[in-house]
Each structure stands twice: as C-alpha cells, then as structure tokens.
Steps between C-alpha positions, in 0.01 A plus 500: 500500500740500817391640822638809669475587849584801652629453864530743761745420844642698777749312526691454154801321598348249704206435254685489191723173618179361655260490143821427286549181762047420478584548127772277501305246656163576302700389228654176595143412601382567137792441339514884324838576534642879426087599526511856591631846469516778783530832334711851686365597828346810601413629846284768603299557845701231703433219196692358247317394199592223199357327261509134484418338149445138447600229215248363349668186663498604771143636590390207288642276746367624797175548384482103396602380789357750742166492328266389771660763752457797235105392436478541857557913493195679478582743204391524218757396212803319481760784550367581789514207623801444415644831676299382815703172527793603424486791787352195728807337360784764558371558854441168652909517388568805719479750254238819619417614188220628284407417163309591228466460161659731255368660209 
C-alpha cells in the first residue's frame, strides 16, 4: 500500500517547487523515478493543504536505504515514521511545512 501525506504550508508557491526539487532528488538517490502524486490544493485559515501519495517505488526506496535513520524516530509504527522523516526531510530543504498522515 502507498503512503499518503497530507501537507500543510503557508507558503504554497515557494514550498511546492522546494518538495518537487527534495523529491526529485529523493529519487535519484533511490533510483524511484516518477514516485509520487500531489493531488488539488485547498486553503483555508492562512494554509494550503495537499496530499502527497507515494509509489510503492518510491517509499520502498527510501525506506531501504534510509532504514537506520527511520528506526531512530520514536513512534510507534512504520508510517509514522515514515511521515516524521520525510517532514525532517522537506524542512532541512527549506520547506516550513507540516505533515501528517492521511486517512
């Protein structure tokens, strides 16, 4: 089953072109190419919201080779782990945004 993440940024614009370029480069590292889908956005209270699924080549390749920094998260199961690197991920890229999982 593929991961979706809902994200949530102030700043769409800006943060949109910075996780498609940490995406882009996520997947040259693992080699999953065309790995993800952004859906429509839709703002409310200052926010803009989206929903980022993930290949199954994709967020199989990251968590294979990024295995020993995901077991390092302190919660519980996978997919949040998962969510927790990947917002670790977006923002040590310059993107301020907030994840969660959706669903």
């Amino acid at each position: 089953m593929s991961m979706i993440l809902e994200v949530g940024t102030k700043n769409y614009a800006d943060d949109l072109l910075s996780i498609k370029k940490a995406l882009s480069h996520m997947e040259s590292l693992v080699g999953g190419y065309n790995g993800y889908v952004l859906s429509e956005p839709s703002s409310k209270f200052g926010w803009t919201f989206f929903k980022l699924a993930f290949k199954p080549n994709l967020q199989n390749g990251i968590e294979e080779k990024f295995s020993d920094m995901l077991a390092k998260y302190r919660s519980s199961d996978q997919p949040h782990k998962f969510a927790e690197f990947m917002t670790d991920y977006f923002i040590s890229k310059g993107c301020d945004v907030k994840i969660k999982i959706s669903g």
